[in-house]
C-alpha positions, 0 to 999 in steps of 0.5 A, a space after each residue: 125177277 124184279 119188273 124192269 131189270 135185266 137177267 144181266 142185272 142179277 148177274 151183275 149183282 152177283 159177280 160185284 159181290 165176289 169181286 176182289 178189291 184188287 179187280 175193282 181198282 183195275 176195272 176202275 182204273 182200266 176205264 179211267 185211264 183209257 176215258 172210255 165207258 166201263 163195260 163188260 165188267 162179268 167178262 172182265 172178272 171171269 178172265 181176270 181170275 184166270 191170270 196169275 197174280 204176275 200177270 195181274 200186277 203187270 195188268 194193273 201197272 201197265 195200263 198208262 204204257 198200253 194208253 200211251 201206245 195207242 194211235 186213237 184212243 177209239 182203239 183202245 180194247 175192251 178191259 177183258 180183251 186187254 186181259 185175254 190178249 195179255 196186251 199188258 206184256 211190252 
C-alpha cells in the first residue's frame, strides 16, 4: 500500500475504473442535483448494478421529482439509499 492512502482509496480506484458511463452521470448527477457532497460511491455502484436497466433509467430521470419532494434538502438520502429504497418509484 502507498504511505498515506487509505485501503478504501484502492478500492476506489478499482471500482472507477469498472464503472459504467451510465453510473458515472447518475452518481454525478444525484449529488449535483440534491447540492449534497458525493459520498459512498462503492456502496452506490454495487446496488446500481443490482437494478435493472427500467429501473436505472426511472433512477436517473427521476432524480429532480425525488429533490423537489423533499421538506429539507438535509433529508435527503444517500445515492445507494435512493437505490436500495428504489425511492426513484412515485
Amino acid at each position: 500500500m502507498v504511505k498515506g492512502r487509505k485501503s478504501n482509496d484502492c478500492l476506489e480506484d478499482v471500482y472507477t475504473k469498472t464503472e459504467s458511463d451510465d453510473f458515472k452521470e447518475f452518481f454525478e448527477f444525484y449529488h449535483f442535483a440534491l447540492d449534497i457532497p458525493p459520498s459512498e460511491r462503492i456502496k452506490t455502484w454495487q446496488v446500481w448494478q443490482t437494478l435493472t436497466d427500467e429501473e436505472k433509467e426511472l433512477a436517473m430521470c427521476n432524480v429532480t421529482q425525488y429533490a423537489e419532494s423533499l421538506r429539507k434538502p438535509e433529508h435527503a438520502k444517500l445515492a445507494c439509499n435512493y437505490l436500495k429504497d428504489k425511492s426513484f418509484i412515485f
